[in-house]
Phi, psi and omega in degrees: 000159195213159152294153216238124148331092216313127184282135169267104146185165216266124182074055235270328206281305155331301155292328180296291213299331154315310149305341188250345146087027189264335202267150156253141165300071164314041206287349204259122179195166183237135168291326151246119180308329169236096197306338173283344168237055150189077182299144151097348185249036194261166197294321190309327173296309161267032175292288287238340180277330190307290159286348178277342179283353200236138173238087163270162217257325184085171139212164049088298231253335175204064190300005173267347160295114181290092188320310188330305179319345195238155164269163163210029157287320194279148176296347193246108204270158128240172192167177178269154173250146181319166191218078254283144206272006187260315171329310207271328166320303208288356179279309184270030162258338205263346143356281182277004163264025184097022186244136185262158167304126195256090151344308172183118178306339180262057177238142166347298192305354184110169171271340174306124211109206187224123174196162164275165195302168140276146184232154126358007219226124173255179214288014192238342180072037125258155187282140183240086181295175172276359189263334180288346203265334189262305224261298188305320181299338186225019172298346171221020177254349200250116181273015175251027181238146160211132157239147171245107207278183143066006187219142212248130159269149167273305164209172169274143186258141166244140170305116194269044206226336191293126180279359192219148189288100190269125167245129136245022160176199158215159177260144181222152193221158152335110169286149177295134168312146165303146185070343180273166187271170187263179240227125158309326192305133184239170181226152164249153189227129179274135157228134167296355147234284208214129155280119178246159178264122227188040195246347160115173167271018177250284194289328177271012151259039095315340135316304206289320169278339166308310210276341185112341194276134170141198185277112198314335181311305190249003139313304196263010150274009200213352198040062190231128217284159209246145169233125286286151185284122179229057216279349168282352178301123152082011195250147162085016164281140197208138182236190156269068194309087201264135172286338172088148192297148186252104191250130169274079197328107197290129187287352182198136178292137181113310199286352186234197213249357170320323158329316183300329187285345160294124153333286178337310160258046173273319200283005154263340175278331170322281194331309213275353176275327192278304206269352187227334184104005177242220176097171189282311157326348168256358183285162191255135256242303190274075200276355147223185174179150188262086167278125176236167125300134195276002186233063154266058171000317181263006156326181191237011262251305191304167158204171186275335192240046168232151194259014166068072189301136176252139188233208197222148154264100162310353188247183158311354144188183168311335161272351189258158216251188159220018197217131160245156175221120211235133167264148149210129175000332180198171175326143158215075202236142172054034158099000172121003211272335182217152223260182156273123192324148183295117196134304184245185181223176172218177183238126164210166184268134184229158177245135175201139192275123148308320183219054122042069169257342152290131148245146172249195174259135166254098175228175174315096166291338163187168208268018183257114171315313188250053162270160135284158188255163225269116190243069166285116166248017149055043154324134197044001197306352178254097182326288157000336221220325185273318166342310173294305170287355154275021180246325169297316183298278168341327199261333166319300198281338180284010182225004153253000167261023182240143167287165334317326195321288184309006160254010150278314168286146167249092158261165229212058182307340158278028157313132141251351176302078212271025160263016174261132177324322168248034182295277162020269171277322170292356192271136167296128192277355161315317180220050182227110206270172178298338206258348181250350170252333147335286188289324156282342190304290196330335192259350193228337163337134156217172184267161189235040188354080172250045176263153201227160162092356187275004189232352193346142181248138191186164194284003189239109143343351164263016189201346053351162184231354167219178194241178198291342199260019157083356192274127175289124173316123177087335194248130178293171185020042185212130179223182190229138186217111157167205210275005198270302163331351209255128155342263211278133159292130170299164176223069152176194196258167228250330186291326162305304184301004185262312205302309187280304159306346179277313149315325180259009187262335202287320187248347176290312228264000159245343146318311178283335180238000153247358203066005180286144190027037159270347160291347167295303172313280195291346157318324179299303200257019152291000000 
């Protein structure tokens, strides 16, 4: 399985998970489970980033959040989206197979339990990427922000006068149009302190080895001079792992956002988004979710025809969940690429693995920048991990066979087809075996792109590429600020916790160089 071509557009992840309308806000997690060798990055350190990056908004619909808990200050607004009434169903199904109520995921106490999401949505029913919440508000106030579109870095410039690998700039060239070949011309860009790098977990350590940094093995298999050894560049990728939807066939027409994939019928939910900010364009594709444990004893996890898959505990404490199971309103098949057969409409449940024990790679298909680079994400290569997502699927099928959700659906237990789109979800989980949602999992995964880890951070330069202050081991002016950082997989989604790290990367790097919140800092990094 591969990754989906990385998108050119400012702050990319952010605007797809907003289109796509999955996120929630996930702090609780720890970036490193052994905080000694990465002080200053435990979630209590970056609460304070959480909130200070966030302006939430409140509703009506959930007067049980504890505001205390939230920012409301920060530029990057969230809040809830309206909710289809099979949505409210699929909540209190999930209720009754035992999984308890989550006030609000984004509290100290964990992500465990069930509710609907928080979104990305301001008080107007726009979506608020990090390029609307950071970049737009000062474009034309700031004369030291220059962005530059359409242009690709190639590499890092090094001091050739430096006795230790000094970056003092980068070279950038035009990115190519589809299909043109890209332009021999290059620009060099100086920097007067420091480059930081900030291109996601795919492209920097796709920088960082074009550039020299990585592991001398496979530098020099590419001939490329090697400027530090680094065997963690691009080691230790790890994602988020969607069961791909498990689709329910809806007992009435009429009842989901399926209708929205005909063009035809936008353009009154358009109008109606133009004039007031609500509407069916605003509902959220994932619109709630459940974090359990898959060795949650009270859970329905068992069955009569499962051979009880033994698994490990993967997550970061005790409280932390490793299994999200996210309901939505309408298909959700082949990355959002194919709709529901004509007739019908659907509901459907996704299962997605958290915590992760397959790891992959980024590494160098050639020494061409605007080659893509070679992404093994060695999905399940860890028996753990699909065990775990056949307990998730299973818990799938026990909540939609639990009310209200089932007096919404038309299942259909005599299915035997397992090529029908709604084999699946019509199966009894009583008598749908491990070895048969195996085969379907192999066949239906998608990444819910969140990968991480390829730059990781910890205090030793034989296992890591930065140190806790974001500076890359061995190389002078140069840090790394994104999700490429994180030891570890989060066990939630990943666009706040990038938000917050940028923020607290934001006061280690004035802290160092005016004192402003360095006292903060080093305190942080006792």
């Amino acid at each position: 399985m591969s990754f989906t071509r990385i998108g050119r557009f400012l702050w990319f992840f952010t605007l797809l998970l907003l289109e796509n309308q999955t996120v929630g806000i996930n702090p609780t997690y720890v970036v490193s489970s052994k905080t000694r060798h990465a002080p200053g990055w435990s979630y209590d350190a970056l609460r304070p980033y959480f909130r200070k990056a966030e302006k939430y908004g409140g509703h009506d619909l959930h007067p049980d959040v504890d505001v205390s808990h939230r920012g409301a200050d920060g530029v990057h607004h969230t809040g809830h989206a309206p909710r289809l009434e099979i949505c409210e169903d699929c909540l209190q199904s999930c209720r009754n197979v035992g999984i308890p109520y989550s006030s609000d995921f984004n509290t100290p106490k964990g992500t465990l339990g069930c509710n609907h999401l928080t979104s990305f949505l301001d008080s107007k029913g726009h979506r608020s990427s990090a390029a609307t919440a950071y970049l737009s508000p000062i474009l034309s106030s700031r004369p030291n922000l220059h962005i530059v579109t359409m242009t690709t870095t190639t590499r890092l410039i090094f001091s050739p006068l430096s006795s230790v690998p000094k970056v003092i700039g980068i070279e950038v060239a035009k990115s190519p149009l589809p299909g043109k070949s890209p332009s021999d011309q290059r620009w060099i860009i100086n920097a007067r302190r420091e480059v930081i790098l900030s291109s996601g977990a795919i492209n920097t350590p796709q920088l960082l080895l074009l550039s020299g940094i990585g592991p001398k093995i496979d530098l020099d298999k590419l001939a490329i001079p090697l400027v530090k050894h680094l065997a963690a560049v691009g080691q230790n990728l790890s994602d988020h792992l969607a069961s791909g939807g498990i689709s329910f066939r809806i007992a009435k027409l009429g009842t989901t956002l399926d209708y929205l994939a005909n063009p035809s019928n936008t353009l009154i939910p358009l109008a109606q988004w133009m004039l007031t900010g609500g509407g069916a364009l605003t509902h959220m594709i994932g619109s709630g979710a459940a974090f359990v444990r898959s060795d949650d004893p009270n859970l329905p996890f068992d069955s009569k025809a499962s051979k009880n898959p033994k698994t490990t505990d993967e997550t970061s404490g005790k409280d932390a969940p490793d299994l999200e199971l996210v309901w939505s309103p309408l298909a959700f098949l082949s990355h959002g690429f194919r709709s529901a057969p004509p007739g019908t409409e659907i509901f459907s449940l996704v299962a997605t693995l958290l915590r992760p024990k397959s790891l992959g790679s980024v590494t160098l298909a050639s020494d061409d920048p605007f080659e893509n680079p070679t992404i093994e994400a060695n999905y399940f290569s860890d028996e753990n991990d699909i065990n775990v997502m056949i307990k998730g699927v299973r818990l799938c099928l026990r909540v939609a066979r639990s009310q209200p959700l089932y007096s919404r659906l038309n299942l259909r237990p005599d299915n035997t087809d397992k090529e029908d789109l709604f084999w699946l979800g019509d199966s009894d989980p009583d008598k749908v075996t491990d070895e048969e949602i195996q085969e379907w999992l192999l066949k239906n995964v998608e990444t819910l792109y969140h990968p991480v880890g390829t730059a990781r951070m910890g205090s030793s330069p034989e296992s890591s590429v930065v140190s806790p202050t974001l500076r890359v081991h061995g190389v002078d002016n140069l840090r790394i600020v994104d999700a490429s950082i994180l030891p570890y997989q989060i066990s939630g989604h990943t666009s706040a916790p990038v938000m917050a790290i940028a923020e607290r990367a934001a006061d280690i790097i004035k802290g160092e160089y005016t004192g402003v919140a360095a006292a903060l800092v080093n305190k942080m990094l006792q």
